[in-house]
N, C-alpha and C positions, 0 to 999 in steps of 0.2 A: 917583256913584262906582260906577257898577255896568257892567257887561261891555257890551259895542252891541249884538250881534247873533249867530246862529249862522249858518253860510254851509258850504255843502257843494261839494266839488271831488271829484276822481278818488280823491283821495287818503283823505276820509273828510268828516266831520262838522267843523268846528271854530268856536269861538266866538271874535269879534273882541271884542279888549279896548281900553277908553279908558286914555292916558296917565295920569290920574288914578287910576286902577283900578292899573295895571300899579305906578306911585308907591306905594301904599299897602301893596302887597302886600310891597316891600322895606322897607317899614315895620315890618309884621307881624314878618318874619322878622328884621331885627339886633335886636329885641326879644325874639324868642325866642317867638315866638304861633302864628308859622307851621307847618303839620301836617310831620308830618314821616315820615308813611308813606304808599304810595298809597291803603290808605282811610279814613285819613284827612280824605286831600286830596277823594275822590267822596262823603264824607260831607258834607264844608263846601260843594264843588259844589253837590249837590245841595239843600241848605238854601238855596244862594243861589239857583239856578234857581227854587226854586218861591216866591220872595219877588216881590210883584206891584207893576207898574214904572206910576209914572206914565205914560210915552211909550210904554206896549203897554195904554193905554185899562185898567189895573187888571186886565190878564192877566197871567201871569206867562211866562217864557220857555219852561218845559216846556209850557206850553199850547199858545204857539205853534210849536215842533216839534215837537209832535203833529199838527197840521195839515199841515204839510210832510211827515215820516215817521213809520215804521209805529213801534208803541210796543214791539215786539219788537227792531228794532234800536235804538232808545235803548238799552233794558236791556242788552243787547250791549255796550257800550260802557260799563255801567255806572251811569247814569243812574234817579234812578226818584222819581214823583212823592210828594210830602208834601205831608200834607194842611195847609190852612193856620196850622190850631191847632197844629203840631206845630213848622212852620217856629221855628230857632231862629239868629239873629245876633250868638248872645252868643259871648267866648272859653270859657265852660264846657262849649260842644260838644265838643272835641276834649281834655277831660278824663277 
């Protein structure tokens, strides 16, 4: 249940999500779990980006668009890496 990929157009940066992902997230929210400010929402982002994905060989996704782009326009956009002791998936984040 985690996002596929990040893919860049004219228009910017954006991350492709799985139906399973996109499911759960309306989960979250008629439950009342979901953030509900926008930093909230680049807080929870960002804790998921830097959580490390089987199918990216135990990298995690900020790893790999560092590779692609410059880590100045990540931050631009709001983005920013966590170290992995720090990564948290609980609901207590956004308390």
């Amino acid at each position: 249940m985690y996002p596929l990929y990040w893919t860049s157009s004219k228009e910017g940066i954006f991350m492709r999500y799985t139906y399973e992902f996109k499911r759960k997230c309306v989960e979250l929210y008629w439950q009342g779990q979901w953030p509900e400010t926008q930093e909230q929402v680049l807080l929870m982002v960002n804790h998921i980006n830097n959580t490390t994905r089987p199918m990216l060989h135990g990298a995690t996704p900020m790893k790999k668009a560092l590779q692609s782009f410059d880590k100045n326009a990540l931050e631009r956009i709001g983005l920013t890496i966590i170290l992995p002791d720090d990564v948290s998936l609980k609901p207590s984040l956004l308390k």
